[in-house]
MIVOMI-469490 format. One record per atom (N, C-alpha, C): residue in one letter; x, y, z. Coordinates in pm, whole numbers, padded with zeros to 5 digits, always signed. Layout:
BEGIN
AXYZ/...
//
This chain:
BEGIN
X+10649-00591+20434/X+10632-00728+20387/X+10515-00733+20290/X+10546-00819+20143/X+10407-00818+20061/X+10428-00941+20059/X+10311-00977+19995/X+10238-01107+19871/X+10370-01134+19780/X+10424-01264+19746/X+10456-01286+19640/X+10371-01249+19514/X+10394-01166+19410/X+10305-01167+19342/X+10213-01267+19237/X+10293-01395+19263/X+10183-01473+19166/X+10151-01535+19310/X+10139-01559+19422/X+10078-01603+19543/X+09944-01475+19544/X+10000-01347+19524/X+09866-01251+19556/X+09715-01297+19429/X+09822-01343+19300/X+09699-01372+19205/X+09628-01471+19229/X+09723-01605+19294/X+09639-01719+19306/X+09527-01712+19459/X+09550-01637+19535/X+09454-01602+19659/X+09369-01503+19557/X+09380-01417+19435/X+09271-01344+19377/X+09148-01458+19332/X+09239-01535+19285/X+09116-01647+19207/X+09047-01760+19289/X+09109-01766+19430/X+09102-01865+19540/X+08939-01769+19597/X+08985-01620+19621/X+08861-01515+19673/X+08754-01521+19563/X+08773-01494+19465/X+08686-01511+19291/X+08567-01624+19382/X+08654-01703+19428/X+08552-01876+19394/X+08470-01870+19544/X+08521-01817+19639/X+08476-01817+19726/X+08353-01695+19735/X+08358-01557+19661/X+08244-01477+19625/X+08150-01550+19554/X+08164-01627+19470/X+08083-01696+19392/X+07994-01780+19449/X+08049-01828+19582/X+07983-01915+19661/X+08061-02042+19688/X+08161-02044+19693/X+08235-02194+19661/X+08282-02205+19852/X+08208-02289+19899/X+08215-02312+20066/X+08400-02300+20113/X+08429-02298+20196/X+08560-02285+20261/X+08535-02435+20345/X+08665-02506+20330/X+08701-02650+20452/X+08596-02640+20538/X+08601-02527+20606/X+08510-02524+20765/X+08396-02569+20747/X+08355-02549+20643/X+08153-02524+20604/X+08129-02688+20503/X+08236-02726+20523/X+08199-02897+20439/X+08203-02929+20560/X+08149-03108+20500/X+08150-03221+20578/X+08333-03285+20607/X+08349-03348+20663/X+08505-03415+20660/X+08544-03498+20538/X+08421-03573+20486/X+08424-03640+20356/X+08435-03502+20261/X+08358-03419+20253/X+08376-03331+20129/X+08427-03251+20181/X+08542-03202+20258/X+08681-03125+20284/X+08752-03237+20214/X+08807-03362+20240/X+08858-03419+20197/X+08864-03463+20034/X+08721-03415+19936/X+08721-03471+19771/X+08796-03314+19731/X+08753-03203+19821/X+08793-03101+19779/X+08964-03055+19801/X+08965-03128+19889/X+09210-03101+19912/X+09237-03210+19831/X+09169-03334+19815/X+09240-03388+19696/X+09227-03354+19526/X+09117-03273+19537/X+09092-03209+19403/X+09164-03109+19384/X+09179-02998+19466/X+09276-02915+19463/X+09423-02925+19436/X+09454-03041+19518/X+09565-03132+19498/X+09608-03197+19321/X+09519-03209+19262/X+09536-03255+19133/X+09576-03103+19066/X+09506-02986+19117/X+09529-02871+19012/X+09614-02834+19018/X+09723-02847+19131/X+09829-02779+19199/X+09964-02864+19170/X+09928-02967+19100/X+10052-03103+19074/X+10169-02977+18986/X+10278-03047+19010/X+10399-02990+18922/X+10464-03099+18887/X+10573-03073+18814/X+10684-03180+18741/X+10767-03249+18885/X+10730-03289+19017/X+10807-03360+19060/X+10859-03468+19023/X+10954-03506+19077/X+11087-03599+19008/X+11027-03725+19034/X+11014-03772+18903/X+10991-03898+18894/X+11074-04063+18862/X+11219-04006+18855/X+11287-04084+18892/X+11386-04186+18980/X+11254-04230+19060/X+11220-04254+19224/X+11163-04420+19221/X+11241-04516+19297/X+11207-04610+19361/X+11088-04588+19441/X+10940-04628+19409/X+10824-04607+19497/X+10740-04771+19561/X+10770-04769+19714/X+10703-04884+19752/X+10597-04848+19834/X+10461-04886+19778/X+10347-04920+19880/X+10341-04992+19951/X+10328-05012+20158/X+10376-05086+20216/X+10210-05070+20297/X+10151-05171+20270/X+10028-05195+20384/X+10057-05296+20490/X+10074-05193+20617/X+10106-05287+20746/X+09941-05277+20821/X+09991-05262+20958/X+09887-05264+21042/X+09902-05214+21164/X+09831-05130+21270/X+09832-05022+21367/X+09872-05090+21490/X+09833-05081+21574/X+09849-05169+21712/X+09752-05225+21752/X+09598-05131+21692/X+09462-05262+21703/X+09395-05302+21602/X+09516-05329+21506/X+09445-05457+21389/X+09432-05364+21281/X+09382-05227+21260/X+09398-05202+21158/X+09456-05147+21045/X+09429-05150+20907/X+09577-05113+20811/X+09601-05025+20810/X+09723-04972+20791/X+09807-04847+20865/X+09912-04830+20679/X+09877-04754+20584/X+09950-04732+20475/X+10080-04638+20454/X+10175-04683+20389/X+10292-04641+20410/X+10300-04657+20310/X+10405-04526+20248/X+10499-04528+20117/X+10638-04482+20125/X+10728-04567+20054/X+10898-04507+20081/X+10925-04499+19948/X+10942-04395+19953/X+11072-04318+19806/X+11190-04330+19823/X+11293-04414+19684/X+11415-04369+19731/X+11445-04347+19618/X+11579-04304+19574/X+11634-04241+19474/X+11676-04365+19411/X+11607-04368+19275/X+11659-04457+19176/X+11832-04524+19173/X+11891-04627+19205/X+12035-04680+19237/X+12088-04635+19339/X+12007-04583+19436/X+12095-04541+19557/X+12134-04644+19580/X+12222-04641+19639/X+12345-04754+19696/X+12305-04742+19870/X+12290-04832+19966/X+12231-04892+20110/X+12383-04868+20192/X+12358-04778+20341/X+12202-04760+20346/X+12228-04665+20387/X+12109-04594+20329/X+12044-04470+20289/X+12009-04441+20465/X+12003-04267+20442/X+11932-04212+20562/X+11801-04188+20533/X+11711-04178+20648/X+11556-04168+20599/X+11532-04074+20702/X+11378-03966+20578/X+11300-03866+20625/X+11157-03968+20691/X+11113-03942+20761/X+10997-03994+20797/X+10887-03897+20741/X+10825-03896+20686/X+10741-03782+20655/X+10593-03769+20702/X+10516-03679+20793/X+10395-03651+20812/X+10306-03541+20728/X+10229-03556+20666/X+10159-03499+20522/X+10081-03375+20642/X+10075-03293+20610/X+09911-03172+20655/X+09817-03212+20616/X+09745-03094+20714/X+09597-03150+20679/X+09491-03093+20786/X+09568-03025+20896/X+09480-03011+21012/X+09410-03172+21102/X+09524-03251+21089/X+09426-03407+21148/X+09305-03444+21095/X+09258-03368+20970/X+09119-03413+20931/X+09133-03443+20731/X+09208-03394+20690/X+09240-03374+20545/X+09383-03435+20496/X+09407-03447+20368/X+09537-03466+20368/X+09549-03600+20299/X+09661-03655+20254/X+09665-03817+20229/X+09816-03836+20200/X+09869-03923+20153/X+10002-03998+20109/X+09987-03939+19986/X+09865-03916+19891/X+09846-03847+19748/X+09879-03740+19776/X+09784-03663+19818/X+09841-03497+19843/X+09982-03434+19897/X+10032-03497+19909/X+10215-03445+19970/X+10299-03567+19908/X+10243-03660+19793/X+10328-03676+19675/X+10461-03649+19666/X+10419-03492+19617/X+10524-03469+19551/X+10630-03374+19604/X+10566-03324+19711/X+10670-03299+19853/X+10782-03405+19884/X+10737-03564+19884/X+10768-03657+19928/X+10914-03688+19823/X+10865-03626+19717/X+10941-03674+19573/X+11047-03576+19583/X+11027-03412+19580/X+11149-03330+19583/X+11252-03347+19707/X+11180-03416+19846/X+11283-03452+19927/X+11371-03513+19922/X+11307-03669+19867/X+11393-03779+19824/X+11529-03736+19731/X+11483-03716+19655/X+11543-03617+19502/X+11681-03561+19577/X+11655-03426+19614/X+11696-03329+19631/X+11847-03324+19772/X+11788-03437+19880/X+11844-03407+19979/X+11993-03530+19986/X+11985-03636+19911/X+11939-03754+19865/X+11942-03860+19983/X+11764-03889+20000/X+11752-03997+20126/X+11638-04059+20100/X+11601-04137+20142/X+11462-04248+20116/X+11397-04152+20233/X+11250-04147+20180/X+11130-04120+20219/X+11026-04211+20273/X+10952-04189+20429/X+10863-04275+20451/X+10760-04168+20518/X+10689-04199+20387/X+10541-04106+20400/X+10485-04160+20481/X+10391-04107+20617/X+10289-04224+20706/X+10145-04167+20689/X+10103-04262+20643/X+09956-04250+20590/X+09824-04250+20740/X+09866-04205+20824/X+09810-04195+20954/X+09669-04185+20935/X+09552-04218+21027/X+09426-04220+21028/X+09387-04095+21070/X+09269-04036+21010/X+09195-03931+21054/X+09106-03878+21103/X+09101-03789+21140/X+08977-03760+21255/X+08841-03663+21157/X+08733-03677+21186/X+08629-03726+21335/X+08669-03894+21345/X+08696-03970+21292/X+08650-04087+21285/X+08767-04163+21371/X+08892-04086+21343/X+09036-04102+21444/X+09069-04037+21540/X+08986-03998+21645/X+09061-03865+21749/X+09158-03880+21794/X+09233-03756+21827/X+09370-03747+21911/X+09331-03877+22007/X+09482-03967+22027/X+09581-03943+21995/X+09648-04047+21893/X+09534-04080+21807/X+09560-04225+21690/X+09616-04149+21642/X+09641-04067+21555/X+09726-04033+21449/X+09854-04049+21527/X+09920-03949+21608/X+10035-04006+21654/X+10056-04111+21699/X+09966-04230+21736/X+10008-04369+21779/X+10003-04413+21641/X+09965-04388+21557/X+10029-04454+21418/X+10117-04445+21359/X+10185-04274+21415/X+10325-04207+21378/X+10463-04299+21461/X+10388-04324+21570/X+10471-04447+21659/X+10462-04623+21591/X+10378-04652+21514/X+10359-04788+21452/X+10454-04765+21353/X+10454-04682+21268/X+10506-04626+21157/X+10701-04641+21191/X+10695-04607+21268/X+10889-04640+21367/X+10907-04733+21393/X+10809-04815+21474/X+10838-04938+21463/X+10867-05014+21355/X+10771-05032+21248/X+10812-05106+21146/X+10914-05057+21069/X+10940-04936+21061/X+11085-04898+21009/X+11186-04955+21065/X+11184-04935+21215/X+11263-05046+21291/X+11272-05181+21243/X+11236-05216+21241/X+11230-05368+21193/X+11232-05415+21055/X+11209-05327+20952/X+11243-05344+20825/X+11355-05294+20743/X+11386-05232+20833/X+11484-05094+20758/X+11623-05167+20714/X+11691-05271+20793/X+11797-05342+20738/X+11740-05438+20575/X+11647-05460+20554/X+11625-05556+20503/X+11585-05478+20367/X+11573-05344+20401/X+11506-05244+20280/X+11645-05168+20288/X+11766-05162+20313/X+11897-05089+20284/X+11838-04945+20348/X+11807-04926+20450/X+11770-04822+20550/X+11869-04823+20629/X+11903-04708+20730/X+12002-04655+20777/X+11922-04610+20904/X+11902-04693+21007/X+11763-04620+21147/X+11849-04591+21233/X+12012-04535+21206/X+12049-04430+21305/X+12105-04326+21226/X+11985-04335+21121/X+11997-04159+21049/X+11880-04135+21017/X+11826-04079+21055/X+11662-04060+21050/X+11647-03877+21081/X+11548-03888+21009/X+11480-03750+21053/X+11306-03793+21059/X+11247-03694+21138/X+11142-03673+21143/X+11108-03548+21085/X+10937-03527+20995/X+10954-03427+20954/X+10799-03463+20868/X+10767-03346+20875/X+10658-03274+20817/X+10570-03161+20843/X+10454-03134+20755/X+10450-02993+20757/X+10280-02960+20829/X+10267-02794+20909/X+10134-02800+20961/X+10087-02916+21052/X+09996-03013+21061/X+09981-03090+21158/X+10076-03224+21144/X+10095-03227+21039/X+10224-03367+21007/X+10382-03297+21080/X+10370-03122+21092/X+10492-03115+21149/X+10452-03113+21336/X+10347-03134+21347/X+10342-03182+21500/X+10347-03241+21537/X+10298-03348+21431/X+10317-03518+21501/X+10482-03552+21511/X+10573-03469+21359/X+10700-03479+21378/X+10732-03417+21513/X+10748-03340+21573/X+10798-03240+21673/X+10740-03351+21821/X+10668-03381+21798/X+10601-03506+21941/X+10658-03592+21929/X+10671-03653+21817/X+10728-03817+21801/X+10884-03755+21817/X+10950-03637+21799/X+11108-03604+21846/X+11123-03576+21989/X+11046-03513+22081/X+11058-03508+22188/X+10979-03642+22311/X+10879-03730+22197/X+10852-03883+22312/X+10993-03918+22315/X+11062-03950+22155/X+11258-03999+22192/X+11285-04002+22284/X+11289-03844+22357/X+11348-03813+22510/X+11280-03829+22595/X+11186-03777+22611/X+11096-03783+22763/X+11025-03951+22787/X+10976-03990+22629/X+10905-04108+22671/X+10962-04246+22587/X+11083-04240+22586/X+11154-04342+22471/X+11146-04472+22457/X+11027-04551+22552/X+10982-04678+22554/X+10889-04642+22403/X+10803-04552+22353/X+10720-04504+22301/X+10729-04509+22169/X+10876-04489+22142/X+10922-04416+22021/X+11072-04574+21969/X+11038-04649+21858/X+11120-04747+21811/X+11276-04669+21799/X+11301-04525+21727/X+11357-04452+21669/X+11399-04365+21710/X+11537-04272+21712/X+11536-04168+21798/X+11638-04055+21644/X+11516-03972+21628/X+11579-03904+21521/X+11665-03831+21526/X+11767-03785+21413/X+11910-03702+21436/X+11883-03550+21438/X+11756-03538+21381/X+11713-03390+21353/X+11554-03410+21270/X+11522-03300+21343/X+11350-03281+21278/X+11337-03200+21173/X+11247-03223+21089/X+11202-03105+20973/X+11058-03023+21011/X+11017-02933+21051/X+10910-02859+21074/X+10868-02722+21023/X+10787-02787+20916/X+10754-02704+20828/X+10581-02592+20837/X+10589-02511+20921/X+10449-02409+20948/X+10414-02527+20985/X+10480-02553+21115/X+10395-02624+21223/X+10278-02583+21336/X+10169-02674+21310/X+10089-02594+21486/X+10157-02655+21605/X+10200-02567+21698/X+10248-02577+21839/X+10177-02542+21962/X+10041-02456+21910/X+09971-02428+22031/X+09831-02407+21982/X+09766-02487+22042/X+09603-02502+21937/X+09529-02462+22100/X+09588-02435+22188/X+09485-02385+22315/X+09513-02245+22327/X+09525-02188+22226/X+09465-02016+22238/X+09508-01971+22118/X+09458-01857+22087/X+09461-01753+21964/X+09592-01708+21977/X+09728-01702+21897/X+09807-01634+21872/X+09754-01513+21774/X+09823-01387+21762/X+09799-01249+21729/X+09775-01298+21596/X+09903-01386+21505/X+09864-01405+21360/X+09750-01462+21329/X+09751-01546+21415/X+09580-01641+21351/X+09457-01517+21317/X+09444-01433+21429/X+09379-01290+21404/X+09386-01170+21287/X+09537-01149+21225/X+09607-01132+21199/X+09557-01132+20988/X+09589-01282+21027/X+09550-01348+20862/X+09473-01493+20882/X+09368-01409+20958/X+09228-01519+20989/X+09204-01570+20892/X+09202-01483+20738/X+09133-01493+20632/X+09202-01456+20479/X+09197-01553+20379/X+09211-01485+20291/X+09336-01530+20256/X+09432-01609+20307/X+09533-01641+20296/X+09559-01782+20311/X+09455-01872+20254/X+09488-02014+20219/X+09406-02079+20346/X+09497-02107+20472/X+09442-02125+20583/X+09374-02086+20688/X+09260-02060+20711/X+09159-01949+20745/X+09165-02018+20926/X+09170-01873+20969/X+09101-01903+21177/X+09009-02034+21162/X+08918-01981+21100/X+08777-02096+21116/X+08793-02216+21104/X+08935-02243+20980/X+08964-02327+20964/X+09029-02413+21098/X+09118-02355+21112/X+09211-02421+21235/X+09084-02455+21369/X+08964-02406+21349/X+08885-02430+21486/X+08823-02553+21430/X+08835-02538+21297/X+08739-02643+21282/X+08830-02812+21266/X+08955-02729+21239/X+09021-02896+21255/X+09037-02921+21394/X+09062-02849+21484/X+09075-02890+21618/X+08949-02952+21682/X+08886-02899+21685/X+08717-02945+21700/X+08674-03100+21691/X+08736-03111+21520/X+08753-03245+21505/X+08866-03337+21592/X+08926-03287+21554/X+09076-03386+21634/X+09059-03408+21805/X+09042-03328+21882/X+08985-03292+21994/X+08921-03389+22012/X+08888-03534+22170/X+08839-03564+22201/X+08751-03454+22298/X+08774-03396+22379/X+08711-03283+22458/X+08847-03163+22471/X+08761-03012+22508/X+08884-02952+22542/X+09010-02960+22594/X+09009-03033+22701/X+09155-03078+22735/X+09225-03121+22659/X+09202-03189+22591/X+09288-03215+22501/X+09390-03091+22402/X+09340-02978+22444/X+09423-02842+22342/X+09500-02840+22425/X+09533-02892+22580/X+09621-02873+22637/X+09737-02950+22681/X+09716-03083+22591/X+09800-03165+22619/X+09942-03118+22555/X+10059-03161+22618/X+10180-03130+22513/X+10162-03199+22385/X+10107-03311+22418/X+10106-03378+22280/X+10056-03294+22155/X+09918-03220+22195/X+09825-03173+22100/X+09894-03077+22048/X+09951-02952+22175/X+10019-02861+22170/X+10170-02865+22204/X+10256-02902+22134/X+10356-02905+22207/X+10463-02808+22251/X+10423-02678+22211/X+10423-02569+22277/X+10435-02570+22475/X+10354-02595+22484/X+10299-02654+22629/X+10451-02701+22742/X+10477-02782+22589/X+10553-02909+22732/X+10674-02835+22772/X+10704-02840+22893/X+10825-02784+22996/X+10912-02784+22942/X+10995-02892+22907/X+11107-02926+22932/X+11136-02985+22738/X+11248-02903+22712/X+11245-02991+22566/X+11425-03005+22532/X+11475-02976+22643/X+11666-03043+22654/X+11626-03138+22585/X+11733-03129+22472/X+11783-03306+22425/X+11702-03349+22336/X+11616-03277+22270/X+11537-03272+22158/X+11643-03266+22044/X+11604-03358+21938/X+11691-03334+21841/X+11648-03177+21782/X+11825-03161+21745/X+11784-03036+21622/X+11687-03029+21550/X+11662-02901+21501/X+11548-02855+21436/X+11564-02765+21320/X+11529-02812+21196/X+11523-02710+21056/X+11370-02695+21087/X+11329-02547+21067/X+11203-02518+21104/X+11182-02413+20994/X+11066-02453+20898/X+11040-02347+20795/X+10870-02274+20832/X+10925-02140+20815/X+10785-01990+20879/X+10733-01969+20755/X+10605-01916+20735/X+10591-01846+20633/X+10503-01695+20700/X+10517-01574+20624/X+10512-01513+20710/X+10364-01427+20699/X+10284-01479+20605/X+10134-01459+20603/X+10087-01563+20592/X+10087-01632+20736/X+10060-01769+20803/X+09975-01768+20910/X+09828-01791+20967/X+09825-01777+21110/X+09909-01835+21210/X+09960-01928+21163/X+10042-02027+21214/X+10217-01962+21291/X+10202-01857+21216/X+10328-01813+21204/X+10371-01772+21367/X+10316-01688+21437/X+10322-01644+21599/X+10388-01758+21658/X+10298-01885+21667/X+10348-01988+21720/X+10440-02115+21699/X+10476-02093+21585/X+10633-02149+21529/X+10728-02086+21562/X+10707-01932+21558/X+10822-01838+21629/X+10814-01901+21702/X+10711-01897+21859/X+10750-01920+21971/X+10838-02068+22015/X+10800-02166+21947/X+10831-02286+21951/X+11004-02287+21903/X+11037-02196+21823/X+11157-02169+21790/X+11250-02118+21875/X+11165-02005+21958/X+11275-01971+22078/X+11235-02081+22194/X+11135-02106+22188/X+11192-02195+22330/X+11298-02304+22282/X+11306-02375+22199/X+11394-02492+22163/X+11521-02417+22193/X+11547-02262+22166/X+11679-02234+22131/X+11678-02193+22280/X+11582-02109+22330/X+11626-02120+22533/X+11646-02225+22604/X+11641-02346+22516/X+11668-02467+22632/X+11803-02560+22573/X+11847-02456+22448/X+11943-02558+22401/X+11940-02620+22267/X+11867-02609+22182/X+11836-02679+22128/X+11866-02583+21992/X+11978-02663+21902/X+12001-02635+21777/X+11860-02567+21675/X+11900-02451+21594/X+11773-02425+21557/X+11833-02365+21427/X+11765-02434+21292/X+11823-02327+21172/X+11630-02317+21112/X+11666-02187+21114/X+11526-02127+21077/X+11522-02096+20915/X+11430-02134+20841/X+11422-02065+20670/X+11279-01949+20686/X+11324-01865+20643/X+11153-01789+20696/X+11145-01756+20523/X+11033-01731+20523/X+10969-01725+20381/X+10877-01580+20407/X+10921-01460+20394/X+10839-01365+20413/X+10712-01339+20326/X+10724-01397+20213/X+10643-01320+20083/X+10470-01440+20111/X+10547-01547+20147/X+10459-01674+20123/X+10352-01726+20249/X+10292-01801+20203/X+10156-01860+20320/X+10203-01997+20335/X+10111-02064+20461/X+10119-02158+20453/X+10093-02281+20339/X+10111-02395+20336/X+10099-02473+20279/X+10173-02428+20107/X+10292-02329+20125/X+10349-02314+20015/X+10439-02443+19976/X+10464-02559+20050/X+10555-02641+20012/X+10496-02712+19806/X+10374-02681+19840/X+10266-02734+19729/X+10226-02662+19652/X+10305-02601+19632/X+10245-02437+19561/X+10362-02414+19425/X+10475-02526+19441/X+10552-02505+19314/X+10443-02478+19186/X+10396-02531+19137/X+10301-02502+18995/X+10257-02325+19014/X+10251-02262+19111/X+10184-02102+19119/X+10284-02052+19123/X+10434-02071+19202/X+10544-02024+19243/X+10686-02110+19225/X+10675-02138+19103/X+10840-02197+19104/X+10938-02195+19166/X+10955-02046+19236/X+11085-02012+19347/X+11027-02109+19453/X+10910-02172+19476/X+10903-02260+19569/X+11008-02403+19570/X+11059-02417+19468/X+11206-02536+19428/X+11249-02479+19483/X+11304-02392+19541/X+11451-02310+19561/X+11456-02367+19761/X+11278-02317+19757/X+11306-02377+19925/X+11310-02482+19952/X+11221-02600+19832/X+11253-02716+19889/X+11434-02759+19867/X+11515-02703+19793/X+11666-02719+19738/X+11707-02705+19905/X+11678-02628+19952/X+11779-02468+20071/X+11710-02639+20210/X+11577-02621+20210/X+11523-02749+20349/X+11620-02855+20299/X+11684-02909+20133/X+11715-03041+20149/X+11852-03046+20162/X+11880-02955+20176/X+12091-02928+20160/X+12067-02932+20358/X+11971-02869+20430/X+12012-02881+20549/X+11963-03022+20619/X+11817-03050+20538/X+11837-03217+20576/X+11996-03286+20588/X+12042-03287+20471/X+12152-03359+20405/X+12288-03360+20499/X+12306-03248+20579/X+12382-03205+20643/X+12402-03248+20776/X+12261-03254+20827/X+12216-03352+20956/X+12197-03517+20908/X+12197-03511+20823/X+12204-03691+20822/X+12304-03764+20759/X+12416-03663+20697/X+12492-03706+20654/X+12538-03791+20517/
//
């Protein structure tokens, strides 16, 4: 297994900046992790499709405060549309409705379904488990708006990538286990280099601690944040790795990358879904790292995966 080779150049110039002295996520503040993924975010923009119905929707959480939402749909789609719910990365501490843009845009595009980005709150300032109770506000009001916006809320997916694909993978299995919880009960999840187990070291995190986009230190240091106290790495919620029982979980498109720390424990999360039943189409990406969904501008063949994730969206939602 290698490096894509323009992925090996852009980790050359990523190492360049970091010899130079240029701090890593871990070693900022949460405010300046955050000027720095949205700055990065500007260098990394590509030609996503901009011929897209875009609504900014400022609602509100369950204790009063504003909770931001955006839905993409495909210019004249005709109602009603199936919808991706989308959760952005970030490690619970980074991340925005800006930065997964244009993720948001090739889905819409590509698969063809309206998009609802959830602009969830973040931690230190949000600890587990606000972000997912906003991922739950976020259903609700889809619930309740979705006829009136030519939405389709018994075709839904859940879906996003790294910690947005955990909150997806929780908010698919509350459906079942805790469905007072959940407005929505999705037809199939999207989980893209999801974390599934943040209460111990898998071999990869060790593996490709370093040097490959998303660093060990990193992942300690978003947990750290997100984390009200240790227990919390052991909740299913946090980890949902953890939880027993996952019968009756909707299907799962689950995308690996395979110089990922992340990678060990998406496998695992993959076979258990499939030991208990549970539909599983896997895309593995050998050459690539995490957070390649954003990486079209370094790697063009990165279109090809978002094409391959939106033909199997399309398929599950009909």
């Amino acid at each position: 297994m290698s490096l894509h080779p323009d992925l090996e150049a852009f980790l050359d110039l990523a190492q360049d900046g970091q010899d130079a002295g240029q701090p890593a996520l871990h070693q900022l503040t949460p405010a300046e992790a955050r000027a720095i993924f949205e700055q990065t975010t500007a260098q990394l923009r590509w030609n996503a499709p901009q011929d897209l119905d875009v609504l900014e929707v400022n609602t509100t959480a369950r204790d009063g405060a504003p909770l931001a939402l955006r839905l993409y749909r495909p210019a004249g789609a005709t109602a009603p549309m199936p919808v991706l719910v989308y959760f952005h990365g970030g490690g619970f501490v980074v991340g925005s409705l800006d930065s997964h843009d244009g993720v948001c845009r090739e889905f819409c595009r590509r698969t063809p379904c309206a998009v609802l980005s959830v602009g969830y709150r973040l931690a230190p300032e949000h600890r587990f488990p606000t972000a997912l109770e906003d991922g739950e506000d976020a259903l609700s009001w889809l619930a309740e708006q979705a006829l009136a916006l030519g939405l389709d809320a018994s075709r839904v997916a859940f879906g996003g990538d790294s910690a947005g694909a955990t909150l997806a993978t929780v908010l698919a299995l509350q459906a079942v286990v805790q469905p007072h919880t959940v407005a929505i009960a999705p037809k199939v999840q999207l989980l893209c280099y999801p974390v599934t187990d943040a209460s111990r070291t898998h071999d990869s995190r060790l593996l490709f601690s370093e040097g490959y986009l998303l660093e060990n230190d990193t992942l300690a240091w978003f947990y750290q944040h997100y984390a009200r106290s240790p227990e919390d790495l052991l909740d299913w919620r946090f980890s949902p790795l953890l939880a027993e029982d996952l019968r009756g979980v909707a299907p799962a498109i689950v995308l690996l990358a395979g110089f990922d720390p992340l990678l060990d424990e998406g496998q695992a999360y993959v076979d258990k879904l499939r030991a208990q039943g549970v539909s599983v189409e896997l895309e593995q990406c050998p050459g690539l790292t995490h957070d390649l969904l954003r990486l079209a501008s370094v790697m063009p063949d990165v279109l090809s995966v978002h094409e391959s994730l939106s033909r199997a969206l399309s398929r599950h939602l009909g």
